[in-house]
C-alpha positions, 0 to 999 in steps of 0.5 A, spaced: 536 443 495 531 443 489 523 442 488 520 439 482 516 446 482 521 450 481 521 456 477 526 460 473 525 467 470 526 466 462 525 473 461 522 480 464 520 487 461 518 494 463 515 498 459 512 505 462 506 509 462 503 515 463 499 516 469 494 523 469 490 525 474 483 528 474 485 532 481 491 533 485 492 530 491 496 533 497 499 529 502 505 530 507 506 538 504 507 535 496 502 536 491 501 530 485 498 532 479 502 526 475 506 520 475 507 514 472 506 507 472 511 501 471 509 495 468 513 489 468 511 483 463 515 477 467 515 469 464 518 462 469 520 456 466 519 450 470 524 445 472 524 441 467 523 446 461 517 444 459 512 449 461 512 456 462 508 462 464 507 470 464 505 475 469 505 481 470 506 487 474 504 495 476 505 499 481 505 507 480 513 510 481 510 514 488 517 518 488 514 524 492 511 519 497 517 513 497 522 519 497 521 525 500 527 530 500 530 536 501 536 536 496 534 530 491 528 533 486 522 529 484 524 529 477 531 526 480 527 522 484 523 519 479 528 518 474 532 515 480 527 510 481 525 509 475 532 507 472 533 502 478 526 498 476 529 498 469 536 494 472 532 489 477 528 487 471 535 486 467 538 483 473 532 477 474 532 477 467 539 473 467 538 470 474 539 463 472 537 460 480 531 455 480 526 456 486 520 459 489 518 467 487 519 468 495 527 466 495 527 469 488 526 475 491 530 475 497 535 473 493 535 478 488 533 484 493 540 483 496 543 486 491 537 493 491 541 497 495 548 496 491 544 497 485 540 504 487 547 507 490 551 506 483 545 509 480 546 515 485 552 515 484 552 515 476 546 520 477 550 525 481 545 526 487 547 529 494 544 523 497 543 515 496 536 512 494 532 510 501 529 503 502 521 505 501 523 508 494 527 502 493 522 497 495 517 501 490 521 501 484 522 493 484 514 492 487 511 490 480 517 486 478 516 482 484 508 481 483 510 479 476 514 474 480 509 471 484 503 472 478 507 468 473 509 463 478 502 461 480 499 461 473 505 456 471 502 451 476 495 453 474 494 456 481 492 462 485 499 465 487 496 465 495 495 457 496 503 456 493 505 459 499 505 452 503 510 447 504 510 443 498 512 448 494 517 453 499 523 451 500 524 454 508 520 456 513 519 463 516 525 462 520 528 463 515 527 470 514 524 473 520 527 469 526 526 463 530 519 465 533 517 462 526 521 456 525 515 450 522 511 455 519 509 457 513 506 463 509 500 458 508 498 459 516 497 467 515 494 467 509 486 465 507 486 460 501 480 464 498 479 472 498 475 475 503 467 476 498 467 482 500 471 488 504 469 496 506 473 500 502 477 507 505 475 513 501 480 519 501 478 525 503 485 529 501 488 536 502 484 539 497 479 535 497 472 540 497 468 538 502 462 542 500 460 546 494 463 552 498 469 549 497 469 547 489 474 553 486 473 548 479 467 544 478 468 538 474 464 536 470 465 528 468 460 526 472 464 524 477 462 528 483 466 534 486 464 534 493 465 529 499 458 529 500 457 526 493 462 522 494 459 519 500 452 518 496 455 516 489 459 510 492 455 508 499 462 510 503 463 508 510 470 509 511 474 515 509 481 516 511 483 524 513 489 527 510 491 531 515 497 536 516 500 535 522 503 542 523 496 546 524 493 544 531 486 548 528 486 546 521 486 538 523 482 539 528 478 543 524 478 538 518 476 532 522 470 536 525 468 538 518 469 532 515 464 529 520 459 535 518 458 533 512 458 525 513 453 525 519 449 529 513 450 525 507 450 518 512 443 521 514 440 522 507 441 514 506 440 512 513 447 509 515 447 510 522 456 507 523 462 509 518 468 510 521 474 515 520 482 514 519 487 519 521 493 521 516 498 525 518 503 524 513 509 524 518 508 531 520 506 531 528 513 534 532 511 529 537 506 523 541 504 530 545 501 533 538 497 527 537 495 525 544 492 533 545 488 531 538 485 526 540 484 528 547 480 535 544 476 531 539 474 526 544 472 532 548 468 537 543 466 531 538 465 524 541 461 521 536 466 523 530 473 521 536 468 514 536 468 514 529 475 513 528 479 507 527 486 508 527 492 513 527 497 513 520 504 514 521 505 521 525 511 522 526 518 521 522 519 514 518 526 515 521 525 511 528 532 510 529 533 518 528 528 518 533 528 515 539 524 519 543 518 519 538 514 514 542 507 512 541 504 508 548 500 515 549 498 515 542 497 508 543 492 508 548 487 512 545 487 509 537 491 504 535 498 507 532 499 504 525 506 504 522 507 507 514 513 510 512 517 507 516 516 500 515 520 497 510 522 490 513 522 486 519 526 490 524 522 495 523 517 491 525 520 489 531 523 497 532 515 499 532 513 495 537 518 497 542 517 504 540 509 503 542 506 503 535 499 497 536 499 496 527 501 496 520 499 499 514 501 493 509 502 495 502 502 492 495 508 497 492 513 495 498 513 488 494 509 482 495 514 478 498 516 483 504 508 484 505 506 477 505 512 476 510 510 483 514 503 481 514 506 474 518 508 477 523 503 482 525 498 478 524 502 474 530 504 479 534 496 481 535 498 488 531 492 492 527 493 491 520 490 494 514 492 495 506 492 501 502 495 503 496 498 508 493 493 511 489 493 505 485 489 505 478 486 498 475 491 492 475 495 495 481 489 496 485 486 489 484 493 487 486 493 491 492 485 489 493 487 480 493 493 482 497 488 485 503 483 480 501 488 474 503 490 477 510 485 475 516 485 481 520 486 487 515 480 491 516 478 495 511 481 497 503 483 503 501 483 505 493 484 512 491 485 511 484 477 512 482 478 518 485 484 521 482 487 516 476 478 513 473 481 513 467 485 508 467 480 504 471 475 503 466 479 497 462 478 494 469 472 496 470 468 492 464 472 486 467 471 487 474 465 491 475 465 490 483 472 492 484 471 499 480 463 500 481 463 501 488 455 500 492 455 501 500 462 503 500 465 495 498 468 492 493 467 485 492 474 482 493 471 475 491 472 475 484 480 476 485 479 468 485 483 466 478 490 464 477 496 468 479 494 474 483 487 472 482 485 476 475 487 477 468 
């Protein structure tokens, strides 16, 4: 079965760019001060082989995040992943196939798991390279895929999602509760014109001046009390160590210190909090006690909450007593790490989770699809980056902008990563210079992805 707008991929090429950061940020127990970011330059010819078009494509490696371990080093890791993007790029490079970026990609993403563990074996490593990492490294060849597929017909990526240029329905690769529907159902012809942006309040983030050990003098600010009043925030999502019942506990009740303070001053009465713990807490109990303690001791910051991120282990199958109803019941439970294709979707809602953290580094192709099935499901649904800086956090924000239901955007890479922001920022000012804690998701409108 052929379509008149299928594409093929003429060419694909990855280059790799250091990423520094103005601030470490620590997460699940790991610490990142540097990284990289993987850019792919991906042109499509048409069927007939008089048009063609070039996309692009950029997402940071994420090593510590995708592939966490205690026998592979994350310089081991990052090589990995690395040298993994490197042969999908060669891989769709010499993929003859003429179709839709969505059948491009589940095609070639086929061959993801044999291509990650001959490189592990080749490397020498004590261990294969998980999913998540996998799905990471190919991200930016995919957005490449689809950004090149919408500009050949001169369109927004998003409204190519329909019948006319699909070859199949979403039975196709998620099951028969799909059959008859396309991606165009579950995704908004325009971009939302605006949405609130979640701020990261990390580990070591200082709260106050008494927190700062060195002050920056960039001018951006130092503290969360600045931050709140230098962007207007109205959403902030906590990291927290799932460990240390008192920290946590006193984190969220510090955090709300200061927010009720800096929210006062500019005479902002609602915002709201999102809770990370990166995979640490032992079990529901840990989390249920926590939430349970704050809506005791604080009910206006408990109020303030809007979700609960991923507590326990991604490895749900490893861990089948690790069920959220409890949790469930007081904030929705969303699922992070663990979510790497549809039945891990369908494993999460057996075991109690309520939503999804859709994001752009998992591959657009698997987020559009993932993002289909929660939304029908009736699941929470929100989109978070991977302290992504400039083009990728415009990826991730047209992503988010699309979805009906996602609540809110986070965007940590003005944060930690500005410098790579400010190319963008002359471009789209109201994606990187943040007033009343939004971004104006409006402007993503163009050809591709919808920005240059």
């Amino acid at each position: 079965m052929s379509k008149a707008n299928d594409a093929r991929i003429k060419m694909a090429a990855l280059e790799v760019e250091p990423m520094a950061y103005r601030t470490p940020i620590k997460f699940g127990g790991r610490v990142i001060e540097k990284s990289f970011l993987l850019n792919v330059t991906l042109t499509v010819e048409s069927r007939d082989g008089k048009r063609n078009a070039t996309g692009f494509g950029s997402m940071p490696i994420g090593n510590v995040w995708a592939w966490p371990s205690t026998t592979v080093t994350s310089d081991q890791a990052e090589a990995a992943m690395r040298t993994f993007a490197e042969e999908i790029v060669d891989l769709g490079s010499v993929c003859n196939e003429y179709d839709h970026p969505i059948d491009l990609s589940y095609h070639l993403s086929a061959e993801y798991e044999h291509t990650a563990k001959r490189i592990c074996q080749r490397m020498k490593l004590p261990e294969t390279m998980p999913e998540l990492a996998r799905l990471v490294a190919a991200s930016p060849f995919d957005a490449a895929l689809h950004d090149a597929y919408g500009r050949l017909h001169g369109m927004n990526s998003y409204n190519t999602l329909t019948s006319k240029y699909m070859h199949h329905d979403l039975s196709e690769y998620l099951d028969k509760q799909f059959a008859g529907e396309y991606l165009d159902q579950y995704t908004l012809r325009e971009p939302k014109p605006q949405m609130p942006l979640y701020h990261l309040v990390g580990a070591l983030d200082p709260l106050t001046e008494a927190d700062v050990t060195k002050k920056l003098t960039d001018g951006l600010p130092n503290t969360l009390g600045e931050w709140i009043a230098y962007n207007g925030l109205t959403h902030m999502k906590i990291k927290l160590a799932g460990d240390d019942f008192d920290w946590d506990v006193a984190r969220v009740l510090g955090v709300d210190k200061v927010a009720v303070e800096a929210q006062a001053k500019r005479g902002c009465k609602e915002w709201f909090y999102s809770l990370d713990f990166n995979e640490k807490c032992a079990n529901v109990d840990y989390v249920v006690d926590f939430l349970t303690k704050l809506q005791k001791e604080a009910p206006a910051a408990f109020a303030r909450i809007q979700y609960v991120e991923q507590p326990t282990h991604r490895d749900m199958k490893a861990h089948p007593d690790q069920k959220m109803h409890k949790a469930a019941a007081l904030k929705p439970v969303i699922i992070d790490e663990a979510l790497t294709d549809y039945d891990s979707l369908l494993l999460s809602r057996e075991m109690g989770y309520s939503g999804v953290a859709l994001k752009a580094c998992k591959g657009q192709t698997e987020s559009l699809l993932l993002g289909a099935a929660a939304q029908k499901f009736g699941m929470f649904l929100c989109v978070q980056d991977l302290t992504c800086p400039g083009y990728s956090f415009l990826h991730s924000a047209s992503l988010a902008a699309r979805l009906p239901g996602v609540a809110a955007i986070e965007g940590n890479g003005r944060q930690y990563c500005p410098a790579l922001n400010k190319p963008f920022a002359k471009l789209y000012p109201g994606m990187f210079d943040i007033k009343n804690g939004t971004v104006q998701t409006g402007l993503l409108n163009g050809e591709g992805l919808g920005f240059e």
